[in-house]
N, C-alpha and C positions, 0 to 999 in steps of 0.2 A: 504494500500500500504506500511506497515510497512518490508516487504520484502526487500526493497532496499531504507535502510536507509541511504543509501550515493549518493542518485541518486537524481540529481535535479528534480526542477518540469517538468521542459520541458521533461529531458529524459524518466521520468516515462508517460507523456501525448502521446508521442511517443511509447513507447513501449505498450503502451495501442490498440493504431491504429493498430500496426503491429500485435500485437497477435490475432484483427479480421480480418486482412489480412493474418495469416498464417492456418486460416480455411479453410479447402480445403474441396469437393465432395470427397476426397478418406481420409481415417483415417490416413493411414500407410504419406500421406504427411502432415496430421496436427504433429504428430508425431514429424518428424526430425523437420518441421521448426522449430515447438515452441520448440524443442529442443536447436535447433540453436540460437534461439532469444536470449533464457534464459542463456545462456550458454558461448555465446562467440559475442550477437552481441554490444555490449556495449565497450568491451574492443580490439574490431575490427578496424583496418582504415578506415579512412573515405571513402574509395576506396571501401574497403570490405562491408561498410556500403550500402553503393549507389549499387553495384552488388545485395546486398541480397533484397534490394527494388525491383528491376530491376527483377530478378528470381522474385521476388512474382507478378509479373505483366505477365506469364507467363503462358497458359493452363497447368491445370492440366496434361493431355496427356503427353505434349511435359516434363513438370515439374519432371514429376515422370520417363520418361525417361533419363533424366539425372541423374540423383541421382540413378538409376541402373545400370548405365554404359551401356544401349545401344543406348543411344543417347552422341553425344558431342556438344561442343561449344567452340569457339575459341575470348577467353576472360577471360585473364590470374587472374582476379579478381573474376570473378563468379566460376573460379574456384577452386578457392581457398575455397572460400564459400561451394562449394558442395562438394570437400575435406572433410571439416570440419564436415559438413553433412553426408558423408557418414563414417563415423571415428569421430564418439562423441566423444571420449574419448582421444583424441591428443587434 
């Protein structure tokens, strides 16, 4: 776990959970999550944090609709997250 050598234990014991949480039945959603995790969910609000839990609690289905924009959701937190999601690179 020499990766994130500025990361307490807890955060790394967490980020550990979430990255078998962000294995999904479809490839293209394991993809962004752990994209997401690695990427921006550490240095997120606690708001944001809590929303990206929340999406991962979420059918695949309904999951991968949102993140292509033909679903939405009205939860100014998650969507930030899937913002981010869809727009790696902001």
């Amino acid at each position: 776990m020499a990766e994130h050598p500025t990361h307490t234990e807890d955060e790394l014991i967490e980020l550990s959970k979430l990255r078998w949480h962000c294995r999904r039945g479809v490839k293209e959603l394991d993809v962004v999550l752990s994209n997401y995790l690695e990427k921006h969910y550490l240095n997120s609000s606690q708001e944001s944090q809590i929303a990206f839990k929340e999406l991962l609690q979420l059918e695949d289905p309904y999951l991968m609709s949102l993140v292509m924009d033909y679903d939405h959701i009205d939860d100014q937190h998650k969507n930030v997250v899937l913002n981010k999601m869809k727009n790696p690179f902001t």
